[in-house]
Structure formats: structure tokens, C-alpha cells
N, C-alpha and C positions, 0 to 999 in steps of 0.2 A: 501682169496687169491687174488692178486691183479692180472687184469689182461692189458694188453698192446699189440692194436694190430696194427701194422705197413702196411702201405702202402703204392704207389707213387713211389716206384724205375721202373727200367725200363734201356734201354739201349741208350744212348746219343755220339754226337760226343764232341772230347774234345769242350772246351769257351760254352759248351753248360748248361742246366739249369734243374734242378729239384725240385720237393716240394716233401717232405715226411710228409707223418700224420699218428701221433700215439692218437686211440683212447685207452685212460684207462679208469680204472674203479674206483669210486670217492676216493677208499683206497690207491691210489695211489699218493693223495698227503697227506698222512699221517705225508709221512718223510720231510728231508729237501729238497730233492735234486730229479730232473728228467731231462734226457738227453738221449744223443745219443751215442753211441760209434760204433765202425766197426772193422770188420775183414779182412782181405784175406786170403786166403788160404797159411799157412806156416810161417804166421805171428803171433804177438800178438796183442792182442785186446789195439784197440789206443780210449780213452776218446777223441770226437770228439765236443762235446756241450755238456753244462748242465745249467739248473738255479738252483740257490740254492736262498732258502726262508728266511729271513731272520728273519720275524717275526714281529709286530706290526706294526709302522710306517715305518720300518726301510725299505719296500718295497723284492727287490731281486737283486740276481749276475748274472749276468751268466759269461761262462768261455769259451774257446775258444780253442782249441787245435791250437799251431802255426803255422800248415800245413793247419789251415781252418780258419785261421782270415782275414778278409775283403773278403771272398768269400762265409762263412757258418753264414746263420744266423736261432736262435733259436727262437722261439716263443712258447708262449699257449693263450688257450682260456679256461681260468677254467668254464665257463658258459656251453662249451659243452663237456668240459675234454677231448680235444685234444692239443696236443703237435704236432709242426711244426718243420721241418728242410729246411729253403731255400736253395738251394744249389748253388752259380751261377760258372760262367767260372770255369766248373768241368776240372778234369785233368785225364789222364789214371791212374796217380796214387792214385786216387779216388776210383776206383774201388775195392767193397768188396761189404761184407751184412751190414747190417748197423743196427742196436740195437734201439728199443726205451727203454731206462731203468728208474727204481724207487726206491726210497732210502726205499723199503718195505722188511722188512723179515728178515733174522739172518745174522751178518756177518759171512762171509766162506771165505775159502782161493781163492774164486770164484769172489769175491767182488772185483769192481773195483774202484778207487779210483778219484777223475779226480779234477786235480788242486789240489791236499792235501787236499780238503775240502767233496768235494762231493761224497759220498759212492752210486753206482749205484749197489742192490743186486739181483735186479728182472731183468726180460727182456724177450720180447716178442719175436716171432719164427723169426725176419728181416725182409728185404726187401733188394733185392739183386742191386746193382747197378752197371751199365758197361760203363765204358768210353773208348771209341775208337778215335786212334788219327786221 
């Protein structure tokens, strides 16, 4: 069972700055694909970061959701199996819980999809994050 456990949110004024780190567990990159996604409440779940692997030389993607590109940036450190979310000049409308996910486990009608490519099926309890303007 793979596991993903999030930390680093917290509550910020807007233009303000966060890091999130997801430690997983090494079956977590099994699949192709590991990211972030978020919720608010009353909303649906918006694919926010992912990298996808691409496989031999071919290196990796990653993908961006267009409400977080040039302010959300994704990283890892496979050496200590954590996954990064920079967050910078956050906005109120940032504010959710926010997912580390893993392309591990059965697709379900649960399964998020992020950029057509990367299936996010796993995902750990969040980390809540609050921007105030």
C-alpha cells in the first residue's frame, strides 16, 4: 500500500509563500505520475502539479494547472522520497486542502486525471492551506 504523507500548509496573507512536502513511500513511484491536487469546500478537486516519468533517457513532464503556472512550482528528491509544492504570491483563491497524489492502485471513478496524461489514484490525508487577503 503506498503511502503519502503531506505537510507545510499553514495560513498565509495573500503574495505570501509556502512549501509543501510529501513524504511517500518507495511504491510510490511505481507508476508514471506523482502530484498535487486541492480542494475547497463545495468544489471539485482541481489537478494542481504533477510530474510524469517518462522513462529511460527520456527524463520527465510535469504539468501545471493554469491558475498555478509561474507561481506553483513541483519538485522531488527521489534519494529521500519526497515530493515538493513551492507555492509563491499565493492568492485567497488558493485556499483548500491540498493532496499529495500517486499514480499507485486501481483506476476508480475516484481517479483524477491531470493534464489527460497523469492518473493521480492514491493520496494522502492533505494539508490545509488558508490565504487571507
Amino acid at each position: 500500500q503506498v503511502q503519502l504523507v503531506e505537510s507545510g500548509g499553514g495560513s498565509v496573507q495573500a503574495g505570501g509563500s509556502l512549501r509543501l512536502s510529501c513524504a511517500v513511500s518507495e511504491n510510490a513511484y511505481s507508476g508514471k505520475c506523482i502530484g498535487w491536487f486541492r480542494q475547497a469546500p463545495g468544489t471539485e478537486r482541481e489537478g494542481v502539479a504533477s510530474i510524469q516519468t517518462l522513462g529511460g533517457t527520456l527524463g520527465s513532464r510535469t504539468y501545471y494547472a493554469d491558475s498555478v503556472k509561474g507561481r506553483f512550482t513541483i519538485s522531488q528528491d527521489r534519494a529521500k522520497n519526497m515530493v515538493y509544492l513551492e507555492m509563491n504570491n499565493l492568492k485567497p483563491e488558493d485556499t483548500a486542502m491540498y493532496y499529495c497524489a500517486a499514480d499507485v492502485g486501481p483506476l476508480l471513478s475516484t481517479t483524477l486525471i491531470v493534464a489527460g496524461v497523469c492518473p493521480l489514484k492514491s493520496w494522502g490525508q492533505g494539508t490545509q492551506v488558508t490565504v487571507s487577503s
